[in-house]
OpenMM code with the backbone's topology and positions (N, CA, C; nanometers):
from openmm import Vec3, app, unit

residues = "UNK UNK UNK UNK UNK UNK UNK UNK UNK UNK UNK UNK UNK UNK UNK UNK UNK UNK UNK UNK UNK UNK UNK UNK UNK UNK UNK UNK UNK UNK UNK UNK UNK UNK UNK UNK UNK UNK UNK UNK UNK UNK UNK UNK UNK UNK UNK UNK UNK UNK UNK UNK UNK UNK UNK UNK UNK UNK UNK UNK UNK UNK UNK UNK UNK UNK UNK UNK UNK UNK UNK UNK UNK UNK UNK UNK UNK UNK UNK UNK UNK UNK UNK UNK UNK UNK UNK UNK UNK UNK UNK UNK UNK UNK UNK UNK UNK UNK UNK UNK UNK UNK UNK UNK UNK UNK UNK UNK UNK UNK UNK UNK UNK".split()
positions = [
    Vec3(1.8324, 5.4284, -5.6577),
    Vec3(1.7915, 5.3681, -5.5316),
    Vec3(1.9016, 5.2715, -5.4876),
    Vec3(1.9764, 5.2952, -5.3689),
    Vec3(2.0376, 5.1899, -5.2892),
    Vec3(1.9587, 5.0457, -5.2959),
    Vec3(2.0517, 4.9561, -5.2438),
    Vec3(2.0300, 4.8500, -5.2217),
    Vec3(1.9553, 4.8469, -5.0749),
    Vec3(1.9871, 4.9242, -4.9756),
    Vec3(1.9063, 4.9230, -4.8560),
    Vec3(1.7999, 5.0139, -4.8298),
    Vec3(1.7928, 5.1034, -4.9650),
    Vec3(1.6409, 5.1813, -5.0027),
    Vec3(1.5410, 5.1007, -5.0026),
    Vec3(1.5872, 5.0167, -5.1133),
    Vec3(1.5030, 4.8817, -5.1625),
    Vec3(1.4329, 4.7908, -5.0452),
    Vec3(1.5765, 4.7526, -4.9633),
    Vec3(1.5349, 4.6399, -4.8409),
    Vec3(1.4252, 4.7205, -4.7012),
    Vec3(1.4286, 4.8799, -4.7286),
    Vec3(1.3751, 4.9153, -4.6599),
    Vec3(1.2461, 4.9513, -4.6811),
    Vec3(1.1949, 4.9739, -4.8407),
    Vec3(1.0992, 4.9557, -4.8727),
    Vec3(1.0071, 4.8292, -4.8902),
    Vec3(1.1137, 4.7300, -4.9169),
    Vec3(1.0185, 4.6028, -4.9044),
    Vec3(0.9736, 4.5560, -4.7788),
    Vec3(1.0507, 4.6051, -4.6384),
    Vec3(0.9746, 4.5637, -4.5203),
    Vec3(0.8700, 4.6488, -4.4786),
    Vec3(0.8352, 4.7953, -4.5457),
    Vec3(0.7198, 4.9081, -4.5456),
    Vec3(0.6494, 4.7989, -4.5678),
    Vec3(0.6217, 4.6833, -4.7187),
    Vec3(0.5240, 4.6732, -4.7758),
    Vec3(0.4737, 4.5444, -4.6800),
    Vec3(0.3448, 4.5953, -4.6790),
    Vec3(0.2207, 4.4656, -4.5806),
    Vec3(0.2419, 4.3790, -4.6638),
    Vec3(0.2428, 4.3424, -4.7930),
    Vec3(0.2340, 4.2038, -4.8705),
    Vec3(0.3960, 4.1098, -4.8847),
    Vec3(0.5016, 4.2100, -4.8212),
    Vec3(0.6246, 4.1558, -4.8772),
    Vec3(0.6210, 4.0158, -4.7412),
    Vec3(0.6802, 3.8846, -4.8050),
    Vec3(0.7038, 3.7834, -4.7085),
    Vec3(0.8268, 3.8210, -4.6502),
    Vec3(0.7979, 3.8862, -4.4945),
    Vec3(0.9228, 3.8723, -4.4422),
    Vec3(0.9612, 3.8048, -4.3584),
    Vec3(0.8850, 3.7257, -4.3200),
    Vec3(0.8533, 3.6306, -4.1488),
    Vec3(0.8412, 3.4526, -4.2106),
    Vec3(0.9828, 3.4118, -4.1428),
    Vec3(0.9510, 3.2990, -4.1879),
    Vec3(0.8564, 3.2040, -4.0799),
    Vec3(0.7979, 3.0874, -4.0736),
    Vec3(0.6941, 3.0195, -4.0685),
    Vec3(0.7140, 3.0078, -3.8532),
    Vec3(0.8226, 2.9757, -3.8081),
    Vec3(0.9046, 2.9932, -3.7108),
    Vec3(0.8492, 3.1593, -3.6425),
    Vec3(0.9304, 3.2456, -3.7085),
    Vec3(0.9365, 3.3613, -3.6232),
    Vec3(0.7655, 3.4039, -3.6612),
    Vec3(0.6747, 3.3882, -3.7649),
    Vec3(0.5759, 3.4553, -3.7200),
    Vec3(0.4572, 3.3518, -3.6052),
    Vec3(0.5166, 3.2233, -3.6094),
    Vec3(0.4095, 3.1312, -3.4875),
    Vec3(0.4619, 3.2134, -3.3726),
    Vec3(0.5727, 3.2550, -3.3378),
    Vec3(0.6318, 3.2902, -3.1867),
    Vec3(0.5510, 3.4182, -3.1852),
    Vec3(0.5507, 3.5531, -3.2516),
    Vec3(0.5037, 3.6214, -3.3203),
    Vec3(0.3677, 3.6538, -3.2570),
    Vec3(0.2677, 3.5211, -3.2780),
    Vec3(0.1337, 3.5566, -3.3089),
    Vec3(0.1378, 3.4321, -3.1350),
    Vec3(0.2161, 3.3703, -3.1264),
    Vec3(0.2233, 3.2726, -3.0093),
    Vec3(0.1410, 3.1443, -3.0273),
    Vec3(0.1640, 3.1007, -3.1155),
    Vec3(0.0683, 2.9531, -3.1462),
    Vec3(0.2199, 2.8770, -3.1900),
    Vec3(0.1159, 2.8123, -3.2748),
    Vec3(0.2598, 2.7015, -3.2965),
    Vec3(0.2486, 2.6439, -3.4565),
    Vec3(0.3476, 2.6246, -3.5226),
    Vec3(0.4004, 2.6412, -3.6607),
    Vec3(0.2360, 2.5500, -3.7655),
    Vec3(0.2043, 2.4154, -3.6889),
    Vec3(0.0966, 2.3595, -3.6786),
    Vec3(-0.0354, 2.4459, -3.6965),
    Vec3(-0.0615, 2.5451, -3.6398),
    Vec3(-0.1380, 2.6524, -3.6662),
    Vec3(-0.1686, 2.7043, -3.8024),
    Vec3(-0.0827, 2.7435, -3.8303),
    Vec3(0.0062, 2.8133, -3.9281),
    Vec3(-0.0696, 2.7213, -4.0792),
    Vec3(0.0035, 2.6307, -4.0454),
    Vec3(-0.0080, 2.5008, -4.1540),
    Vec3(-0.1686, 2.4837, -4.1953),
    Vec3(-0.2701, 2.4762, -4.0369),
    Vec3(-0.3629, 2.4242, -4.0607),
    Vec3(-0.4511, 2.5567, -4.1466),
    Vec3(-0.4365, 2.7253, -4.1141),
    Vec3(-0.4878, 2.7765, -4.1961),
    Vec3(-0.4625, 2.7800, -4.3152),
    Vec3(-0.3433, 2.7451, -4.3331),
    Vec3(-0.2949, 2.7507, -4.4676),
    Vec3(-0.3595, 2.6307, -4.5522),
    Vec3(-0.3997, 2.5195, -4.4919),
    Vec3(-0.4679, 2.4256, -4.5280),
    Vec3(-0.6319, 2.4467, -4.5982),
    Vec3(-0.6780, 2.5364, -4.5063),
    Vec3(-0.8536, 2.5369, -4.5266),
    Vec3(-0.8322, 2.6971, -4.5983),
    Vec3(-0.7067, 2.7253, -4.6477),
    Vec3(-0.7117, 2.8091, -4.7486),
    Vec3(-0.7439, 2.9961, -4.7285),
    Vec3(-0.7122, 3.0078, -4.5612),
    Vec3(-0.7369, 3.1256, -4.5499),
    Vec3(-0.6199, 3.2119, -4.5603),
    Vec3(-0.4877, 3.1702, -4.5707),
    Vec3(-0.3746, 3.2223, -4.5913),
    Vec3(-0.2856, 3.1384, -4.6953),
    Vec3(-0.2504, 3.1969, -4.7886),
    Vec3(-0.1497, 3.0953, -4.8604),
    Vec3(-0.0040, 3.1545, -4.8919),
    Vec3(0.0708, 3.1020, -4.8038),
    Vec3(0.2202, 3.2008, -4.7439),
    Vec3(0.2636, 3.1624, -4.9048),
    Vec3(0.3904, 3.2773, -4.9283),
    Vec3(0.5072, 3.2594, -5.0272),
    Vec3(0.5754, 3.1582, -4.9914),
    Vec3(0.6776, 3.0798, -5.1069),
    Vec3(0.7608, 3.0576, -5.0730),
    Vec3(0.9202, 3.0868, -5.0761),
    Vec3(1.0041, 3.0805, -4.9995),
    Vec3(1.1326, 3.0746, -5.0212),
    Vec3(1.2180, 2.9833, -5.1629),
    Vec3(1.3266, 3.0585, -5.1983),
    Vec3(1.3783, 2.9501, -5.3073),
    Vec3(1.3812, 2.7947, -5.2550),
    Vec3(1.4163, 2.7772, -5.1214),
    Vec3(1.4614, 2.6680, -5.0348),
    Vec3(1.3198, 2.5978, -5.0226),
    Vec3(1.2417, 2.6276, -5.0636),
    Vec3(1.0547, 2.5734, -5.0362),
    Vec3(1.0129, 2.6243, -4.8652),
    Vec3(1.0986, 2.7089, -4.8137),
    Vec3(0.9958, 2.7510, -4.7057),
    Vec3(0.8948, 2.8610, -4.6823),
    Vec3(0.8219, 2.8062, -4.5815),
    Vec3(0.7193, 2.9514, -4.6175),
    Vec3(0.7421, 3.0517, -4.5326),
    Vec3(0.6647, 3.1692, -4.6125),
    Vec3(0.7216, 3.3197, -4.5518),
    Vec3(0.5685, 3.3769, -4.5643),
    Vec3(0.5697, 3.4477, -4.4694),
    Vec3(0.4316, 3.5424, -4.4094),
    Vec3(0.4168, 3.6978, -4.4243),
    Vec3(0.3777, 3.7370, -4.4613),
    Vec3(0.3582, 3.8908, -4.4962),
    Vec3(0.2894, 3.9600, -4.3544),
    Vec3(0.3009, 4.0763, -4.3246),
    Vec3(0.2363, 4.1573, -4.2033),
    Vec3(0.0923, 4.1155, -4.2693),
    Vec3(0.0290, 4.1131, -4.3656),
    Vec3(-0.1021, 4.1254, -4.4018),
    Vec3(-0.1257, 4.0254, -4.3318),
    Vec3(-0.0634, 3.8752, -4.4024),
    Vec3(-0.0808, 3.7643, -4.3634),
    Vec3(-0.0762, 3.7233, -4.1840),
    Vec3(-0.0249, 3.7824, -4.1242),
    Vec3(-0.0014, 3.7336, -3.9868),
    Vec3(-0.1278, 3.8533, -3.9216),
    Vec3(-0.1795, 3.9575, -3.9977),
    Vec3(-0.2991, 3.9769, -3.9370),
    Vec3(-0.4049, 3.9209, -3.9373),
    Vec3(-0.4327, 3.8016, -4.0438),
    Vec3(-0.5290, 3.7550, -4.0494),
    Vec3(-0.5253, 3.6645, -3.9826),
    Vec3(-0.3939, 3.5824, -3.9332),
    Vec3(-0.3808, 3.4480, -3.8998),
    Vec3(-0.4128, 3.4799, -3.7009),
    Vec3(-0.3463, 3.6164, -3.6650),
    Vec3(-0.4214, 3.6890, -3.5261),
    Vec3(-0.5713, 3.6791, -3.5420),
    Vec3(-0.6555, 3.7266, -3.6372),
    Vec3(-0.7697, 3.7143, -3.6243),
    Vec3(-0.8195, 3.5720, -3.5996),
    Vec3(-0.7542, 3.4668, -3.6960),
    Vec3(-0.7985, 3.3463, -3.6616),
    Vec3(-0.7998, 3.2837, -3.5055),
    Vec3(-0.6541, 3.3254, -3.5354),
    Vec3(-0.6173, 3.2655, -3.3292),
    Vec3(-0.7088, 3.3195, -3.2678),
    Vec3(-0.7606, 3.4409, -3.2578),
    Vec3(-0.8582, 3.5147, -3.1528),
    Vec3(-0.9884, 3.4403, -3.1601),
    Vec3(-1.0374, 3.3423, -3.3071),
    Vec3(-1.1636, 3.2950, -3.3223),
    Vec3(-1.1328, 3.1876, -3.2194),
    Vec3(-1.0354, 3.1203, -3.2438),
    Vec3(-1.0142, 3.0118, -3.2334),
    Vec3(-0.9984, 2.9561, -3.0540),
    Vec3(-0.9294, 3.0715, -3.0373),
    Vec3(-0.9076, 3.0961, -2.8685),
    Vec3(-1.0417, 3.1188, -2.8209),
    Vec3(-1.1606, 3.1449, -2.9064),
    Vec3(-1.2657, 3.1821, -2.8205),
    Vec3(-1.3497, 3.0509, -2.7812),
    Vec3(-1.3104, 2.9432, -2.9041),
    Vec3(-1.3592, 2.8112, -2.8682),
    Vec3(-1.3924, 2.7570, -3.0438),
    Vec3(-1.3768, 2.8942, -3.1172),
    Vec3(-1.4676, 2.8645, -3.2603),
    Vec3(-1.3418, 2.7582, -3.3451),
    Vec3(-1.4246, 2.6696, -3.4127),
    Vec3(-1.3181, 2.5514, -3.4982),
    Vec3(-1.2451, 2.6007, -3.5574),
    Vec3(-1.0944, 2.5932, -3.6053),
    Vec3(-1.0696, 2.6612, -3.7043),
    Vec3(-1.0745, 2.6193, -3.8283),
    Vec3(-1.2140, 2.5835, -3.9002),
    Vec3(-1.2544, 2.5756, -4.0344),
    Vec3(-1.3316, 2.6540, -4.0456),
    Vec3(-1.4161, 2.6788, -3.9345),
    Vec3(-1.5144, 2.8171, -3.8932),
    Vec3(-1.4513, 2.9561, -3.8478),
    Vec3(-1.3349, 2.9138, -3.8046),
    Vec3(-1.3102, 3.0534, -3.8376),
    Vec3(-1.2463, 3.1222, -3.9073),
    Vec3(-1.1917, 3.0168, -4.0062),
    Vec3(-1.1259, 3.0799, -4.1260),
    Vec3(-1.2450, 3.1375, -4.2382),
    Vec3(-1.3558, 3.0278, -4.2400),
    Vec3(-1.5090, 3.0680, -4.2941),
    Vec3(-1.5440, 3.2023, -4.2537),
    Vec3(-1.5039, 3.2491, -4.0983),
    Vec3(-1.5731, 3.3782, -4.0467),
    Vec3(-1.4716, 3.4680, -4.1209),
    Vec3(-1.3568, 3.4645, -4.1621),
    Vec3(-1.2786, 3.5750, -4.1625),
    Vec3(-1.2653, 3.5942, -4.3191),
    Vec3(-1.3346, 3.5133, -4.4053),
    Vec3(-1.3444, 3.4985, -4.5314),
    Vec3(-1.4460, 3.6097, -4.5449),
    Vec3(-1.5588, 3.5876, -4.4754),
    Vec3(-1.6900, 3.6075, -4.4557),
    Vec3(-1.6871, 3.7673, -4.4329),
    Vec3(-1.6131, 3.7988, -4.3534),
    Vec3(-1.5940, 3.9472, -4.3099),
    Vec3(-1.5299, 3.9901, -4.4305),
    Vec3(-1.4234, 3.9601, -4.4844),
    Vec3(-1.3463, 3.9916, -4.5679),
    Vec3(-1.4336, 4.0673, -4.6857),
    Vec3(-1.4876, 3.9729, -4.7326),
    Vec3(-1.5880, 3.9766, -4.8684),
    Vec3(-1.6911, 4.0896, -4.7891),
    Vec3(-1.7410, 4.1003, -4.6893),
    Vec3(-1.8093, 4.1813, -4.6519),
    Vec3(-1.7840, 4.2939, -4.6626),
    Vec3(-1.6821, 4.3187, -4.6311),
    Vec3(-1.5828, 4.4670, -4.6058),
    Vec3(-1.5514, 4.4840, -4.7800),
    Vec3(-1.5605, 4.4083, -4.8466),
    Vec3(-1.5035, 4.4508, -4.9898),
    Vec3(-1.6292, 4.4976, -5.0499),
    Vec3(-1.7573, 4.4171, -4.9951),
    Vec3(-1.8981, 4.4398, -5.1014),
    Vec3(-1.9167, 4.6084, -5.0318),
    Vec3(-1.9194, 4.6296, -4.8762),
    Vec3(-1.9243, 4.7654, -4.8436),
    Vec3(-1.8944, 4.8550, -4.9278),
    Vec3(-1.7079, 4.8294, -4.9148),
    Vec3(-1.6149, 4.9890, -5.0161),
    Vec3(-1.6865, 4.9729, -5.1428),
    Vec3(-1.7427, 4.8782, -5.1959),
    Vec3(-1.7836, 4.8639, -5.3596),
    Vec3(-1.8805, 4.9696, -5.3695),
    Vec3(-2.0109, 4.9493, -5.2469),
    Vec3(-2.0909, 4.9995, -5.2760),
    Vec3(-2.0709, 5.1684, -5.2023),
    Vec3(-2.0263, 5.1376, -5.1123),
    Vec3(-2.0075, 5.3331, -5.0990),
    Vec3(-1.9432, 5.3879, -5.2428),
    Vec3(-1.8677, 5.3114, -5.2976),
    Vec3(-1.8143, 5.3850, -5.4243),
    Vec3(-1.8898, 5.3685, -5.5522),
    Vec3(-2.0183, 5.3125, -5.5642),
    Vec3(-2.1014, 5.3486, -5.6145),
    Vec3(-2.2103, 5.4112, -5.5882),
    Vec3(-2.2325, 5.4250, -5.4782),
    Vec3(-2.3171, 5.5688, -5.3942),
    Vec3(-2.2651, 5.6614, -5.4455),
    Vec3(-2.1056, 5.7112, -5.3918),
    Vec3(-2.0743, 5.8326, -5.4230),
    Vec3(-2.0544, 5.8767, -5.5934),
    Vec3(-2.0312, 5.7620, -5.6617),
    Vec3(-2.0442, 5.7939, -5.8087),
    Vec3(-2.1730, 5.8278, -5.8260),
    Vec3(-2.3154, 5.7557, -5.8202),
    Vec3(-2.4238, 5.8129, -5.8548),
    Vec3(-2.4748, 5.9303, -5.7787),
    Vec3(-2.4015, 6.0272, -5.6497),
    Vec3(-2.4333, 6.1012, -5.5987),
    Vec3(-2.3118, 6.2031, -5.6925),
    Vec3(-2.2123, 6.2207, -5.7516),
    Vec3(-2.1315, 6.2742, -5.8070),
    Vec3(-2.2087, 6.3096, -5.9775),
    Vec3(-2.3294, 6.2052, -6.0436),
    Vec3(-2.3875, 6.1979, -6.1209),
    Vec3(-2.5072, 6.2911, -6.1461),
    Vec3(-2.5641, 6.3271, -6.0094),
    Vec3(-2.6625, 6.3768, -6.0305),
    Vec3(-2.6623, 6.5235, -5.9385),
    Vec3(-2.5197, 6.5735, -5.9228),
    Vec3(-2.4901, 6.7339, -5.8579),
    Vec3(-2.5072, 6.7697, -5.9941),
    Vec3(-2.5505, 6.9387, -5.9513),
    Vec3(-2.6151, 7.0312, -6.0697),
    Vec3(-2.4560, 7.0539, -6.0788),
    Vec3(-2.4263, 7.1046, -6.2203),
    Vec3(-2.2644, 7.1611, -6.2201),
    Vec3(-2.2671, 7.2912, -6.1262),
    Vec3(-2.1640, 7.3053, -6.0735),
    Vec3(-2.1156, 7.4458, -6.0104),
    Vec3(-2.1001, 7.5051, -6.1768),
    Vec3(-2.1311, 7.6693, -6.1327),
    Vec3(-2.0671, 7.7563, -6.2416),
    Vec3(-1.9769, 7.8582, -6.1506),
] * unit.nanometer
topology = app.Topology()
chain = topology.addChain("A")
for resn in residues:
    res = topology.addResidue(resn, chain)
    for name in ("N", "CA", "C"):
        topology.addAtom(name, app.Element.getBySymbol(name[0]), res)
């Protein structure tokens, strides 16, 4: 693997920090303050740089859009980092349980012969 195989696979990946704190506020259009305050009430917790700055992942700047959108609607943002927690865990207990549906529906097919 090249060296720009590599750099091109790490910007594929949603979790890699590629956006520093700057380009993803312009980004999402709020302001670095934003940024800070979710990172505060713990709904995003950016990487850091060797230099101590922080860096944002595509994952990360989707969630921090979701916030802005709460937030733009009027909702606090301690509430709406709460809402997006809230969904989160929701959406995880869902896939859990469809995938234990389909295991106990995989449990009780007669075998094919």
């Amino acid at each position: 693997m090249t060296a720009h195989e590599s750099f091109d696979d790490r910007l594929d990946d949603d979790d890699y920090p590629a956006y520093t704190m700057g380009r993803a506020a312009a980004m999402l259009g709020t302001t670095q303050g934003f940024l800070r305050a979710i990172g505060e009430a713990r709904l995003i917790t950016p990487l850091r740089s060797e230099g101590g700055h922080r860096r944002y992942s595509r994952y990360q700047l989707r969630i921090a859009a979701r916030a802005r959108e709460l937030v733009d609607q009027g909702t606090p943002i301690e509430a709406a980092c709460r809402i997006i927690i809230l969904e989160d865990q929701l959406e995880e207990a869902q896939r859990i349980n469809a995938e234990y549906r389909r295991a106990a529906e995989d449990s009780v097919q007669p075998p094919t012969i």
